[in-house]
C-alpha positions in Angstrom: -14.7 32.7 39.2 -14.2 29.0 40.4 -17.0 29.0 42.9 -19.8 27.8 40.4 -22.6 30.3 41.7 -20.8 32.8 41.5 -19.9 32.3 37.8 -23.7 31.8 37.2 -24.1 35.2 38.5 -22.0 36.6 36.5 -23.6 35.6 33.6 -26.3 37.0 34.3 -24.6 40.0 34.8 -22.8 39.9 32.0 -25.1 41.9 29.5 -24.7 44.5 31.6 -20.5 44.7 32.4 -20.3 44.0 28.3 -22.5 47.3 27.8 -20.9 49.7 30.3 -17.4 48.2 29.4 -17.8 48.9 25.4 -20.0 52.6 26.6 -16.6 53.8 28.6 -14.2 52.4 26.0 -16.4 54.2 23.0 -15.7 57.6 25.5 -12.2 58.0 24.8 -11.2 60.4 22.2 -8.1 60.9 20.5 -5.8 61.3 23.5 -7.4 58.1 25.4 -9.0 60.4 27.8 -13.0 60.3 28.1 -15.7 63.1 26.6 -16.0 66.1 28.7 -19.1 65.3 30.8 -20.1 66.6 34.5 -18.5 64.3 37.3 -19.3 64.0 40.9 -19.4 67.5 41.6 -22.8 67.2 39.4 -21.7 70.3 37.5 -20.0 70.8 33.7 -16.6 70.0 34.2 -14.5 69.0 30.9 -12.6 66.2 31.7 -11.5 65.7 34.8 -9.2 63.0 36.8 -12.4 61.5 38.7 -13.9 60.3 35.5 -10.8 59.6 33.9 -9.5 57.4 37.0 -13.5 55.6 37.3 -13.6 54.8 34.0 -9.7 53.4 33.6 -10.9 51.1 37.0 -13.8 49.9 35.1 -11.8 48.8 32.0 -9.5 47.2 33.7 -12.1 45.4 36.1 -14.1 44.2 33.3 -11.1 43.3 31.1 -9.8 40.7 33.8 -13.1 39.3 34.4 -13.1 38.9 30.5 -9.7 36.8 31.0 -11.1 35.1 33.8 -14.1 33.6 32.0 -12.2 33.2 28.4 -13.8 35.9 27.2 -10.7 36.9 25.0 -11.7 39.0 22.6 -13.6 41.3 25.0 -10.8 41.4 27.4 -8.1 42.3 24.6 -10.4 44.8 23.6 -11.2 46.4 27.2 -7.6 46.0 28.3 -6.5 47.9 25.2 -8.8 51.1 26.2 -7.7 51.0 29.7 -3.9 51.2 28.2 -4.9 54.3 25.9 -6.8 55.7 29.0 -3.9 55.1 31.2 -1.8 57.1 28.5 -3.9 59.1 28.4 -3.8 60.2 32.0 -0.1 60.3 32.0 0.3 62.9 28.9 -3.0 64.9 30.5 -2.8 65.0 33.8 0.0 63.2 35.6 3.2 66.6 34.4 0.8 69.1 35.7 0.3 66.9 39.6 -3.0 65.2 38.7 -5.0 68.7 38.9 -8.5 68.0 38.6 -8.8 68.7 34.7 -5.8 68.3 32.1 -3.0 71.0 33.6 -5.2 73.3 35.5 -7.9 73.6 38.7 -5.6 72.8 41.2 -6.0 69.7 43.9 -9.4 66.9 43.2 -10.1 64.9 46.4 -10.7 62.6 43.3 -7.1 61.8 42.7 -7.5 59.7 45.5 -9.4 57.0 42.8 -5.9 56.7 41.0 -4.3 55.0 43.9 -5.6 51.8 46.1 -7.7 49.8 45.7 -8.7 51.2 42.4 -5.0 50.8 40.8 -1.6 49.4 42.4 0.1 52.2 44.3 2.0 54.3 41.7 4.8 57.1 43.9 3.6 60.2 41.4 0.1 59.3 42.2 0.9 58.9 45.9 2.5 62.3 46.2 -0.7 63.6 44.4 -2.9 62.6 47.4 -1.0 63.7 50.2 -0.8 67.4 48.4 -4.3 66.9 48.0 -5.3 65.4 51.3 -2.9 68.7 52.9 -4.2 71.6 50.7 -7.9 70.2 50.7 -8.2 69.8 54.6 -10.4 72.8 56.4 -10.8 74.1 59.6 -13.7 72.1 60.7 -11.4 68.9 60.3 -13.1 67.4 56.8 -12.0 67.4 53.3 -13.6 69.8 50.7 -14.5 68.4 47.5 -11.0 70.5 45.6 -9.7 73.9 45.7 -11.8 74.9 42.5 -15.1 74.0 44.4 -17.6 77.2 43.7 -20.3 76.0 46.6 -19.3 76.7 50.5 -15.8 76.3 51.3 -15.9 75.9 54.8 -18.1 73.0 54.5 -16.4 70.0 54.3 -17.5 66.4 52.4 -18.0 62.5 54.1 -17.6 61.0 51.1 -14.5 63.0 49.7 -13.1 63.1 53.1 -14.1 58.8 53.1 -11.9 59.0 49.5 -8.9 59.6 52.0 -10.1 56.9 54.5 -9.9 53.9 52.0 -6.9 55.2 50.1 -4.9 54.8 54.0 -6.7 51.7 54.3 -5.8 50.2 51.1 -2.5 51.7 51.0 -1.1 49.9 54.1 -1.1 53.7 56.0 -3.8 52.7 58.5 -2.7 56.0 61.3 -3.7 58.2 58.3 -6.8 55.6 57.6 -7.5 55.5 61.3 -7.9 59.7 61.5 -10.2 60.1 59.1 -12.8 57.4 60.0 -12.3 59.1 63.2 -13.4 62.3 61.9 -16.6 60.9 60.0 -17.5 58.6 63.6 -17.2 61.9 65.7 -19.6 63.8 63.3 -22.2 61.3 62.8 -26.2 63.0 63.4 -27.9 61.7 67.1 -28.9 58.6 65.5 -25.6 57.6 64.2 -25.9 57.7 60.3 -23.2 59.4 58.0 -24.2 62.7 57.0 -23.3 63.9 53.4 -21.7 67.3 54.9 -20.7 69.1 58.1 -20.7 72.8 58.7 -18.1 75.2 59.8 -19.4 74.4 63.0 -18.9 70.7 63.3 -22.3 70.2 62.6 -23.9 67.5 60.5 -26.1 69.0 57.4 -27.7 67.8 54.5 -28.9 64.1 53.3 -27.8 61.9 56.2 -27.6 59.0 55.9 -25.6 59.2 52.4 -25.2 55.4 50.6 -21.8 56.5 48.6 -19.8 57.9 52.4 -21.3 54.9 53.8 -19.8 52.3 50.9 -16.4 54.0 51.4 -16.7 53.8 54.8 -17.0 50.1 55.2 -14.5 49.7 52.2 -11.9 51.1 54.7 -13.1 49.5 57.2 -12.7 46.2 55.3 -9.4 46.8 53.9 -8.1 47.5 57.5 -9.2 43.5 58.2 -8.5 41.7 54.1 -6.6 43.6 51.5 -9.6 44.7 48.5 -8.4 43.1 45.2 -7.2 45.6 42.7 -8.4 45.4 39.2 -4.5 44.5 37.1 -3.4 47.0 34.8 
């Protein structure tokens, strides 16, 4: 960074960026894609596309802050990991539509991570969001979390539904951005905070307010106004 408090910062952040960077890159097995592990759906998964697309942002985050600060041996060896995990993703995931694990469990609101601002705008991954954002939305309006979700499925998610918001944003559509923000505003609770789900009903339920909608929410917000940087490949 040239703005010299900002680099001090970052130093003293560093320890931290250096250990999750090496941690995510140490994941990857064999086909560049990380260990099975539970994801956001809190629930043993395999590998899925949300960690898989998470991790490859991180990586490639990290490796350009590496350049950025002549850090060149970390960023050769983060930017390598992200191109194995980027492989990766194409062999795994990318012939069978981006399903939510390698070939199988049908749409993940999650592919929406693949796209903007997390990665530059890539047409298979685009197509992969609009069948997602189609066959994901419900009745109530809201997005549920993917067509293999096991919880209630007439319930429907702010911060998956918010995953669609920023990708609009980002992705210069801001009608489609512009709907779903409209849809999370109009189901706020009486006081006005972002509730983590709505009912069947239209009602808000569960932990309101909800830090992660409300991050994604203001990211789409913000990439409405000043285009979010995306990490380089």
């Amino acid at each position: 960074p040239a703005d010299p408090a900002a680099r001090r910062e970052l130093e003293g952040l560093w320890p931290m960026v250096a250990a999750a960077a090496d941690a995510a890159a140490g994941s990857l097995d064999a086909r560049g894609l990380p260990a099975a592990s539970p994801d956001y759906w809190e629930a043993a998964a395999g590998q899925t596309v949300e960690t898989a697309a998470a991790l490859r942002t991180g990586l490639r985050a990290a490796a350009d802050l590496a350049a950025r600060t002549g850090r060149g041996a970390d960023h050769d060896r983060w930017a390598g990991a992200a191109q194995r995990l980027d492989a990766g993703l194409g062999t795994a995931f990318a012939p069978s539509g981006f399903q939510r694990t390698p070939g199988q469990g049908g749409a993940d609101s999650a592919v929406a991570l693949l796209g903007p601002p997390f990665s530059p705008s890539d047409p298979a991954v685009a197509a992969a969001i609009a069948t997602a954002e189609r066959q994901l939305t419900l009745a109530n309006g809201g997005i549920l979390p993917g067509a293999a979700w096991r919880g209630d499925r007439r319930t429907a998610w702010t911060p998956e539904t918010a995953f669609f918001a920023l990708s609009g944003s980002a992705g210069g559509n801001p009608t489609r951005a512009d709907r779903w923000l409209g849809w999370i505003a109009a189901h706020r609770t009486a006081l006005g905070a972002v509730p983590e789900k709505i009912d069947a009903a239209g009602r808000p339920v569960s932990v309101a307010p909800l830090a992660w909608s409300d991050a994604l929410v203001l990211l789409a917000l913000t990439a409405q106004q000043h285009p979010l940087p995306i990490p380089p490949p």
